[in-house]
C-alpha positions in Angstrom: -121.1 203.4 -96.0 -124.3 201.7 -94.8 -125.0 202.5 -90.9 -124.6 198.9 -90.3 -120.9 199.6 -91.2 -120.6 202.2 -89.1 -122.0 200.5 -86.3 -119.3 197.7 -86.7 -116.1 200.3 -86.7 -117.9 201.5 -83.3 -119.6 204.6 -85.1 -122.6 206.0 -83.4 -124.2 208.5 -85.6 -126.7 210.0 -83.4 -124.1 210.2 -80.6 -121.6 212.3 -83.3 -124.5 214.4 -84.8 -124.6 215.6 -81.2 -121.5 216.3 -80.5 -120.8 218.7 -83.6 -124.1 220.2 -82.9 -122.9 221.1 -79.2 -120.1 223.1 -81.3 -122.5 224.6 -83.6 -121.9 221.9 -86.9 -124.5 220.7 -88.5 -123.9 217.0 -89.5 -125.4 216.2 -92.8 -124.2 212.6 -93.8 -123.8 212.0 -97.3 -123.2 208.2 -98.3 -121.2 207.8 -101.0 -120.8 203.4 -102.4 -117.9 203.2 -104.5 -118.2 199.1 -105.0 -119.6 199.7 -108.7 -118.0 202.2 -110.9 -121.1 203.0 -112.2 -122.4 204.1 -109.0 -119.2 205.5 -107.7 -119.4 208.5 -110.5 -123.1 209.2 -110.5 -122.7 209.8 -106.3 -119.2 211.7 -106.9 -121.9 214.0 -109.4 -124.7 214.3 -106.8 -122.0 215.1 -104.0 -120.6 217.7 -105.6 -124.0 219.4 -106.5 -125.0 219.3 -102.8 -121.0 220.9 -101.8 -121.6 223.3 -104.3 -125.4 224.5 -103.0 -123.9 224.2 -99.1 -121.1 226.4 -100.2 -122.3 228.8 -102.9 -126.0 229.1 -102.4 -126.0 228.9 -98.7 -122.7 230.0 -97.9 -121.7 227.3 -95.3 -118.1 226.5 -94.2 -118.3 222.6 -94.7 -115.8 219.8 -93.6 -116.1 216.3 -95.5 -114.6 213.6 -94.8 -114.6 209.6 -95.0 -114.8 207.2 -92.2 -112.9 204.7 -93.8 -110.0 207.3 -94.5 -109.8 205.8 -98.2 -110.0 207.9 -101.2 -114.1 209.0 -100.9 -113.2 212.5 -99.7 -110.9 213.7 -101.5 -112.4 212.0 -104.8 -115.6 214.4 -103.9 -113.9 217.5 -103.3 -111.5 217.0 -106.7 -115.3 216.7 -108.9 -117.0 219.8 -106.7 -113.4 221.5 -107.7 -113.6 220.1 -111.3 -117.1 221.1 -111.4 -117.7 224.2 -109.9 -114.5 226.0 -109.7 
């Protein structure tokens, strides 16, 4: 989701980055466009290598989710499971 999206559902990414980082989360903001098909599986593939270097290489506890609370999150975490486990 472009930030100008965010921006319109009242997202404020710099005031959230802070706000996990007072809690000790690092926000790392992965976009992931699912208008094209095309585009929607090459991202699903490059989101699940970066889950799978976060959790595997660097050992990190990581949360994901989407901000439009359709099917983006659990779309990435079925191909990092498809993938890598």
């Amino acid at each position: 989701m472009k930030a100008a999206d965010l921006k319109s559902r009242g997202v404020k990414l710099k005031q959230m980055e802070q706000l996990y980082a007072v809690h000790g989360i690092k926000f790392i903001r992965f976009a992931v466009n699912d208008v094209r098909e095309s585009e929607l599986a090459s991202n699903l593939f490059t989101a699940a290598q970066h889950l799978n270097s976060m959790i595997n290489t660097l050992g990190l506890n990581v949360f994901v989710f989407c901000n439009s609370g359709l099917s983006r999150s659990p779309a990435v975490m079925l191909t990092y499971l498809a993938l890598y486990k």
